[in-house]
GUMARFI-285475 format. One record per residue: x, z, y of N, C-alpha, C, O in turn; residue in one letter. Coordinates in pm, whole numbers, m for minus. Each point is the difference from the previous one (the first is absolute). Example, Ala and Ser with C-alpha at 12.3 -4.5 7.8 and 13.67 -1.06 7.14 Angstrom:
BEGIN
      nx      nz      ny     cax     caz     cay      cx      cz      cy      ox      oz      oy  residu
    1319     780    m569     m89       0     119      90       0     120     104      66      m2       a
    m139    m138     107      82       6     119     m77      73     109      51      17     111       s
This chain:
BEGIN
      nx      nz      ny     cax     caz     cay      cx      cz      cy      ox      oz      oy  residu
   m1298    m299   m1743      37       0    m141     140      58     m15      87       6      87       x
     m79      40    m225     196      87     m26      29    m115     m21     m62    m101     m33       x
     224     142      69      48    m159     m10      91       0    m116      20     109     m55       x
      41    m219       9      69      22    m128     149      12       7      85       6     m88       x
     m75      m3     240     145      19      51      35      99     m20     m84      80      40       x
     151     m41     m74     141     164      37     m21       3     116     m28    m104      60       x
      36     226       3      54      50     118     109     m38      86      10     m25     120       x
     118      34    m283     134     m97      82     m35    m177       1      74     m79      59       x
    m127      62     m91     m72    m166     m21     m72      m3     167       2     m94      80       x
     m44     188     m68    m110     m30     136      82      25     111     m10     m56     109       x
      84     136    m138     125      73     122      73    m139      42     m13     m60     107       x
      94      23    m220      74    m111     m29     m64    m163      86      51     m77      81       x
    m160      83    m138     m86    m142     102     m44     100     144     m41     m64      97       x
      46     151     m89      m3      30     181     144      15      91      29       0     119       x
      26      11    m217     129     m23      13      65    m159      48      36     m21     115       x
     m30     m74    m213     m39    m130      11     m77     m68     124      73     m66      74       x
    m247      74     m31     m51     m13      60      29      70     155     m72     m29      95       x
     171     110     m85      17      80     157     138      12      m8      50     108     m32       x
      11    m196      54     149     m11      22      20      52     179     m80     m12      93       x
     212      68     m96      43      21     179      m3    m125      42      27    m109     m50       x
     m76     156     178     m73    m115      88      28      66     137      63     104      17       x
    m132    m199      96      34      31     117     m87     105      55      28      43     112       x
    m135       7    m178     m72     142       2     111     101     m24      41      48     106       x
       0     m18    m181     116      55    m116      94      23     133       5     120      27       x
      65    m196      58      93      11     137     m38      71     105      63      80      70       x
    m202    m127     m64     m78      38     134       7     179     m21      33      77      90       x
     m67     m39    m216     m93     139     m52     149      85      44      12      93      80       x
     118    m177    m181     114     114     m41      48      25     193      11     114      44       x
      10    m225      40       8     m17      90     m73     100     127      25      42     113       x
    m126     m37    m209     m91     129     133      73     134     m68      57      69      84       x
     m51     m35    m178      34     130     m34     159       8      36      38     116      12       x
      38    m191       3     139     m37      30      21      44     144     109       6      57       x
    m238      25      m1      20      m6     179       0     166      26     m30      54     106       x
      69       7    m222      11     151      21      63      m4    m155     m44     m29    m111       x
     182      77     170      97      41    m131     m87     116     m93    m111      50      21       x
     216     m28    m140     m60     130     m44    m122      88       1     m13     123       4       x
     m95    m248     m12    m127      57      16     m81      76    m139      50     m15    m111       x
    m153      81     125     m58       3    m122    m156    m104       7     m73      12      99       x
      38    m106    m207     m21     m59     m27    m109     m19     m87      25      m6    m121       x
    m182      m9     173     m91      57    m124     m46    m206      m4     m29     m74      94       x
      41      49    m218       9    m125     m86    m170     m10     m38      m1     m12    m122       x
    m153      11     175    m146      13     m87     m44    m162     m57     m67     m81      66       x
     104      66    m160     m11     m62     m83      74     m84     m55     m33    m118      m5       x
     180     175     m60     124     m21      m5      22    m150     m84      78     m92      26       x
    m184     109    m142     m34    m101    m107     157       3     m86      29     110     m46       x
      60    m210      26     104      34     m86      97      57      68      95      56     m56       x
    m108     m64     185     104      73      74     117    m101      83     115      40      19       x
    m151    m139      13      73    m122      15      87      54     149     118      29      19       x
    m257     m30      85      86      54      78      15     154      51      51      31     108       x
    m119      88    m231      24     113      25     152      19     m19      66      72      76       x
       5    m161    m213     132      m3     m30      99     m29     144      71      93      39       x
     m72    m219      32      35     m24      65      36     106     127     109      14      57       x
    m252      65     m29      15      89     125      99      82     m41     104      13      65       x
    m137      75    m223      89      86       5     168     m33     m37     100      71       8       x
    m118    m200     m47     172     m37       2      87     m19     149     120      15      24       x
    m227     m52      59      69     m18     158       8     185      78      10      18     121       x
     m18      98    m224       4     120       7     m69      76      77      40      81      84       x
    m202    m120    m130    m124     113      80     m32      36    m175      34     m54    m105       x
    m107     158     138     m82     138     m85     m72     m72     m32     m25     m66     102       x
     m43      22    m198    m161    m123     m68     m58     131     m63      32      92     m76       x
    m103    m124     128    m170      74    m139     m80    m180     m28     m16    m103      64       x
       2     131    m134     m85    m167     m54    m124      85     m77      12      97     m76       x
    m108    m150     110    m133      64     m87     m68    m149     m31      13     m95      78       x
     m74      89    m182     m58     m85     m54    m120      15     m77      m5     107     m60       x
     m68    m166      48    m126      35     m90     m30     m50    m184     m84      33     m84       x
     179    m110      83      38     m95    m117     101      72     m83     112     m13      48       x
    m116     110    m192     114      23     m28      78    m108     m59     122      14       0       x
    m175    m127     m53      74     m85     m28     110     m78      60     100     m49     m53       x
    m142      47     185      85     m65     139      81     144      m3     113     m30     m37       x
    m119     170      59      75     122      m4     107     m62     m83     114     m25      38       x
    m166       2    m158      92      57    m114     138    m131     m31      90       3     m84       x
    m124    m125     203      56    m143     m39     118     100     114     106      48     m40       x
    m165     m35     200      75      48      99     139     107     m79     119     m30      12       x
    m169     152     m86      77      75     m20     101     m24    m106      94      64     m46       x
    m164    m217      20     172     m22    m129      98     m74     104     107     m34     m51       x
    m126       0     203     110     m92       3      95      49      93     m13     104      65       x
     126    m198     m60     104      59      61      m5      59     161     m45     m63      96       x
     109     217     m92     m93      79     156     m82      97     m24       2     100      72       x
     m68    m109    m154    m127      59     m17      12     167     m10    m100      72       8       x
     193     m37     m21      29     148       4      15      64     112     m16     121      18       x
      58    m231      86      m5      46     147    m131     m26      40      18     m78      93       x
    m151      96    m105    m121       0      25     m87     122     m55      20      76     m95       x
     m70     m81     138    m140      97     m36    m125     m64     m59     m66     m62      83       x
      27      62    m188     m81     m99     m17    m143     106     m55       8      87     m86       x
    m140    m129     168    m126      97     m32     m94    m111     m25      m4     m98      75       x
     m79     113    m186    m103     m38     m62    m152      24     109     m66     104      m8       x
      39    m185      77    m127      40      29     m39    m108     134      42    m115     m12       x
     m96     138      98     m55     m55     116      59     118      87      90      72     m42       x
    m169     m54     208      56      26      98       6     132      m1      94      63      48       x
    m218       0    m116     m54     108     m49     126      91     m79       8     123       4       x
      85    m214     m73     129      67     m56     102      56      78      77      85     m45       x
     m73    m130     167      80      20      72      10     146      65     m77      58      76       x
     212     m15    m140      19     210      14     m44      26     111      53     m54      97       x
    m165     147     m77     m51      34     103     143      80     126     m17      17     121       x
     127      11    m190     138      69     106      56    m103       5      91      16      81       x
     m88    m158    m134     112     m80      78     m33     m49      90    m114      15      45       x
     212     m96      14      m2      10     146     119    m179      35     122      11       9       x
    m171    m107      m1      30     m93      18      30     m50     133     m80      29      90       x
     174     m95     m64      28     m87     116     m49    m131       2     m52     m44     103       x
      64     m36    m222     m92    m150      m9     m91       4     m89     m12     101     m69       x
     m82    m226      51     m79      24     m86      m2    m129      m9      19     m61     105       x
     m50     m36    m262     m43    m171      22     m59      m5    m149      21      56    m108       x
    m105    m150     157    m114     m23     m83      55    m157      m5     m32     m69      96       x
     103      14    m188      48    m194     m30     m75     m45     m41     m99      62     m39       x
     112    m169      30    m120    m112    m142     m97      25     m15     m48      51    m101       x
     m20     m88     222    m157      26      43     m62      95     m60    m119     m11     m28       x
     191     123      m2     m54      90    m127    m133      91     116     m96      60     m48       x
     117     m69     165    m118      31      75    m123     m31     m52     m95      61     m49       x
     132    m196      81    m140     m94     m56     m82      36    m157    m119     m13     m29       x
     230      59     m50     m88      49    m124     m54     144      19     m91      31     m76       x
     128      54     159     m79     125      22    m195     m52     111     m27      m4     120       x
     m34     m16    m217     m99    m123      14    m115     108      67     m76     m40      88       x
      70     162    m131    m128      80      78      53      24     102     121       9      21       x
    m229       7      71      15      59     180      35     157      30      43      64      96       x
     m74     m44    m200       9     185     m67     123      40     m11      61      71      80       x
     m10    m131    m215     169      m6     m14      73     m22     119      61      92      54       x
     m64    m210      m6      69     m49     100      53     123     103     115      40      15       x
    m246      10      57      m3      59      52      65     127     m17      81      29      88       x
     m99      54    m182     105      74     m55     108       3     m37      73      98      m8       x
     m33    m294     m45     158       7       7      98      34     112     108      59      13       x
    m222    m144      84      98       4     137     m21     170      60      93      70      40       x
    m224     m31     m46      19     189      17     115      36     m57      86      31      83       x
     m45     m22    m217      63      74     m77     172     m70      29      91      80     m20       x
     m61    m188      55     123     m57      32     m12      96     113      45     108     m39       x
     m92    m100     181      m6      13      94      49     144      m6     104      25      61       x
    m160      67    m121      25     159     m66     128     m16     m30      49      80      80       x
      17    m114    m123     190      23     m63      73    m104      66     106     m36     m52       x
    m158     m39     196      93     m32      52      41     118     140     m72      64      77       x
     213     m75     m94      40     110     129     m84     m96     140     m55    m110      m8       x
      71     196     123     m37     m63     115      97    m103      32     120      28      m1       x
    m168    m162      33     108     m86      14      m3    m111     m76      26    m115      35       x
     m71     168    m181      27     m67    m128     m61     m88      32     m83       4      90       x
     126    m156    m194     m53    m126      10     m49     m40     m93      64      20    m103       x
    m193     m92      90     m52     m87    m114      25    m158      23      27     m53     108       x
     m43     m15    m241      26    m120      10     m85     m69    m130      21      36    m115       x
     m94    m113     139     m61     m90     m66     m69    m126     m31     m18     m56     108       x
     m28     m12    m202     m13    m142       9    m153      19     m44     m51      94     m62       x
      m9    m215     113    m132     m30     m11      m2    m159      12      77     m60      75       x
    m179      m6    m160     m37    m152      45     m81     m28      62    m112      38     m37       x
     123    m124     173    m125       6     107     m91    m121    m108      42     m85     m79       x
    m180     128     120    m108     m33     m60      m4    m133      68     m39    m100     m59       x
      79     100     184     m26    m134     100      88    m113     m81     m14    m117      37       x
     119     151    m161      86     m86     m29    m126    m106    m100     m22    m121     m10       x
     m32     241     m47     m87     m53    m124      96     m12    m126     m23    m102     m64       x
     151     200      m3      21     m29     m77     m34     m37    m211      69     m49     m91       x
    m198     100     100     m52     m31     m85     m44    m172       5     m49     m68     m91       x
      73      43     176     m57    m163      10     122     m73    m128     m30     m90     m78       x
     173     161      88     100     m83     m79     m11     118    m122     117      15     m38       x
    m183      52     m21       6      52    m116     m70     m68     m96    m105      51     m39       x
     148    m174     m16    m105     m68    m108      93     m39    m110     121       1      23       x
    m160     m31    m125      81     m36    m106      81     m92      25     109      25     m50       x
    m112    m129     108     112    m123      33      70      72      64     113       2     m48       x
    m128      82     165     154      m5      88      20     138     m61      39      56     102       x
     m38      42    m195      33     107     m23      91     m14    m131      78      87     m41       x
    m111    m253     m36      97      80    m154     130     m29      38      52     m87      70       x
      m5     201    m148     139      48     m23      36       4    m144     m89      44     m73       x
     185     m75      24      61      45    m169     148     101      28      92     m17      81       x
    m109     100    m160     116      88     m24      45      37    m142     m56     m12    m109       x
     130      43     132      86      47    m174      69     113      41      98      m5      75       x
    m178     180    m153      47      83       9     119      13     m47      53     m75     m82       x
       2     184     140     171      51     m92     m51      21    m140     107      m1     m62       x
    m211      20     m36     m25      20    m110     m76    m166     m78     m85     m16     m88       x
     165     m84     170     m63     m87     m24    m172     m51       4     m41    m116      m6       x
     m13     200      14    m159     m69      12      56     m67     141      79      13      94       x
    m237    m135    m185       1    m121     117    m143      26      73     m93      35     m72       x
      71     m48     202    m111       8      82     m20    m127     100      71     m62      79       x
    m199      58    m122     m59     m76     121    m116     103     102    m102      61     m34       x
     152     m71     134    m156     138     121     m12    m145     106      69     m85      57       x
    m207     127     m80     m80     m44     167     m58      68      68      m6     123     m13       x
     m58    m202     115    m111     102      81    m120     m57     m28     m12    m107     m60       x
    m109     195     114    m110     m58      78     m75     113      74      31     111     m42       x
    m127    m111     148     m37     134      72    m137     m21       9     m34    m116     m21       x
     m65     207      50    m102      19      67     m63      67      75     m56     104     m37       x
      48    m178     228      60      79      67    m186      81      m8    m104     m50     m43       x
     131     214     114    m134      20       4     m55      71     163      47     m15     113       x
    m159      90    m160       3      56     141      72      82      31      71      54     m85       x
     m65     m14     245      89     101      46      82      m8       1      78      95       6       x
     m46    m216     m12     181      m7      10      83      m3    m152     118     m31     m14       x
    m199      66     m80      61      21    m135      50    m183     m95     m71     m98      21       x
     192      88    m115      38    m156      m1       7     141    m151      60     107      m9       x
    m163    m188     m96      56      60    m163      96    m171     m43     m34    m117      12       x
     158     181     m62      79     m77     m10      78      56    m129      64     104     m16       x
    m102    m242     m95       0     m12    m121     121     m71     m53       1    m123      11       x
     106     186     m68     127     m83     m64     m38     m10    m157     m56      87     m67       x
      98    m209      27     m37     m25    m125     162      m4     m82      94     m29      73       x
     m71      52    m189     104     m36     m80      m7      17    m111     m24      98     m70       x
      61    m264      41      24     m31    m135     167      m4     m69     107     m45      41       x
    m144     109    m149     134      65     m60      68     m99    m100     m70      m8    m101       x
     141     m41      97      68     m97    m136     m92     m76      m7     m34      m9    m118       x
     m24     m52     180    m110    m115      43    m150      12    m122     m77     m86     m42       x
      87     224      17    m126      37     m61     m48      82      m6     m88      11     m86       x
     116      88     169    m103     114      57     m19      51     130      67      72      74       x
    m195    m136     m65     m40      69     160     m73      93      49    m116      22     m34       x
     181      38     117     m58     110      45      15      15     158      94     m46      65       x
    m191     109     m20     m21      66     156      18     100      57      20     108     m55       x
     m23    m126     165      33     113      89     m47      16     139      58     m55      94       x
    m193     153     m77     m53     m20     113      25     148     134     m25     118     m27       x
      77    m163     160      23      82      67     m91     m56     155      15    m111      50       x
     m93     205      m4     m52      23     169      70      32      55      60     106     m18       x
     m32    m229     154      67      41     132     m35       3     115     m83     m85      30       x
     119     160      58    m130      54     117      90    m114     124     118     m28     m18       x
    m161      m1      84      69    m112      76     m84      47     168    m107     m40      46       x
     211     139      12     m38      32     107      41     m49      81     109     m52     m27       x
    m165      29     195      19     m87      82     102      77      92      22     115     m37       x
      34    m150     131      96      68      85     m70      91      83      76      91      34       x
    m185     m80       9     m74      96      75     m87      77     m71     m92      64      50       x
     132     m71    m218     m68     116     m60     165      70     m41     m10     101     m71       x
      68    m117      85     106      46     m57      73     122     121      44     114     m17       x
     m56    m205     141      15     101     121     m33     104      19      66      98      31       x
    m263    m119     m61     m82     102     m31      34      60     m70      55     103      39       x
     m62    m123    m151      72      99    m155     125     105      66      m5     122      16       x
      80    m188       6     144      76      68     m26      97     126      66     103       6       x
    m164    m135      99      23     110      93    m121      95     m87      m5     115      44       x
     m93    m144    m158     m63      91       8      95      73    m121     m78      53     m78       x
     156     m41      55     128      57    m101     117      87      84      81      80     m47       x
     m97    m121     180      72      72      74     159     m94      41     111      32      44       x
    m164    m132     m79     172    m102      12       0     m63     150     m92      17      80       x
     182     m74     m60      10     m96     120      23    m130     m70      74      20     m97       x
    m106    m136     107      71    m123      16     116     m14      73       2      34     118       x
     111     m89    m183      96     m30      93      33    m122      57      50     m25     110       x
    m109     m99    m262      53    m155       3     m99       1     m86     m42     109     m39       x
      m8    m220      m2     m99     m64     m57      69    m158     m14      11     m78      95       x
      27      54    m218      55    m165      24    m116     m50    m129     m84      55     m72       x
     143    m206      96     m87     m84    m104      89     m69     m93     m50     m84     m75       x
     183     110      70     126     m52     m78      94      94     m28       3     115      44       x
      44    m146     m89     184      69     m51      68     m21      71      95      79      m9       x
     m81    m178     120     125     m30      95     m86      42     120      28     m56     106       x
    m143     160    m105       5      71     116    m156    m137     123     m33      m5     119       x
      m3     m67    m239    m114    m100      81    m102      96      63      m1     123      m3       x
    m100    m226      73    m109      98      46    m104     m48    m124      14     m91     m82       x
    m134     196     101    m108      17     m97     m65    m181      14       0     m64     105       x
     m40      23    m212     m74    m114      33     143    m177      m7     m26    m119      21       x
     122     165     m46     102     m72      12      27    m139     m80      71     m97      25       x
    m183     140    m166      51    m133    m127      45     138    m106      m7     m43    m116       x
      40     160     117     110      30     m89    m134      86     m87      m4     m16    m122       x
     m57      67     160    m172      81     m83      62      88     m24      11      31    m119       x
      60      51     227      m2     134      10       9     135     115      22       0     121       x
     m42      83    m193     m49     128      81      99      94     m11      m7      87     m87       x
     107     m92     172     111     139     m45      m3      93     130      22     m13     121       x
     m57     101    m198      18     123     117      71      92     m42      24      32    m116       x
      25      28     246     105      83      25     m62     109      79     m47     m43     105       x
      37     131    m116     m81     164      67      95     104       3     101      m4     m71       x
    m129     108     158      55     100       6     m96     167      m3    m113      23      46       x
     180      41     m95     m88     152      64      15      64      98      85      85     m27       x
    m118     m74     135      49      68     124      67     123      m4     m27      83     m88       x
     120     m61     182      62     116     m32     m21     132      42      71      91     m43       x
């Protein structure tokens, strides 16, 4: 369904809802391990930590598929030192030529066909120099995080900068193949509700391997945390770190 939000209304509660966090350290932290890099940002969303990379002084391209999330990113402070492209992976200038590449905030997980996928990581793989590194997050399926997506442990209330008041929850339904459709609800000034439904592909660590060498990557590290755990740890996650051979 359209929602009755603004754009800056929706920007604003993703904003809200994804504050810097210890993902946010881990990400700026890998790109930090090579000064002066250039920096391709695929699925930048408001730009939280595309801002960040390019303030610690690497080159950002941020591409996004959302102009609304574009258009929140390019009002804020930084934002002129970025590159910012409208699209999926497919946008990405067939002559540039990147040293890192990171995919944050499980935004993997929403590239939900086997098709896409597959071509994101082709097409990353294409504009990284030899050498270049990818980095990204995934939720291991073994965690079961849809088990805590239900209306009790998900509500939240916020109060935009334009004053609207919100209440969002969750609830999911996980399906086959690995797919979790996962449904946020919000009610606005405690009288209008509305939804919001998104599919997430929830791949296992040995499809993801797969995925990557058949893309042409190496694995380098594979953790299951932010402080560097192993897969399977308590923390329900999948971060990998790859390279392109040189």
């Amino acid at each position: 369904m359209s929602s009755r939000m603004t754009g800056a209304q929706l920007s604003a509660l993703y904003d809200a809802e994804n504050q810097w966090a210890a993902d946010d350290d881990f990400f700026l932290a890998f790109v930090n391990e090579r000064p002066n890099s250039r920096v391709l940002d695929l699925g930048c969303g408001t730009g939280r930590i595309t801002l960040a990379v390019a303030a610690a002084g690497h080159a950002v391209v941020g591409i996004d598929p959302n102009p609304g999330s574009l258009a929140a990113a390019r009002r804020k402070p930084g934002a002129e030192g970025v590159t910012w492209l409208d699209g999926t992976s497919a946008a990405i200038p067939h002559e540039a030529a990147f040293d890192v590449a990171i995919m944050t905030a499980h935004v993997a997980q929403a590239i939900n066909d086997d098709g896409d996928w597959s071509r994101t990581l082709a097409d990353i793989n294409r504009v990284l120099v030899p050498g270049g590194r990818l980095a990204f997050d995934s939720r291991d399926p073994e965690a079961k995080a849809w088990d805590h997506w239900t209306p009790a442990k998900t509500l939240q209330r916020y109060t935009l900068p334009d004053g609207t008041a919100l209440e969002t929850w969750m609830e999911c339904d996980p399906q086959l193949g690995g797919l979790v459709a996962l449904t946020e609800h919000r009610m606005l000034n405690g009288s209008t509700e509305e939804t919001e439904t998104s599919v997430l592909a929830f791949r296992t660590e040995d499809q993801l391997r797969h995925d990557l060498d058949s893309a042409g990557f190496t694995v380098e590290h594979l953790f299951g945390g932010w402080a560097g755990e192993d897969v399977g740890s308590g923390q329900g996650e999948l971060i990998v770190l790859a390279r392109k051979p040189r």
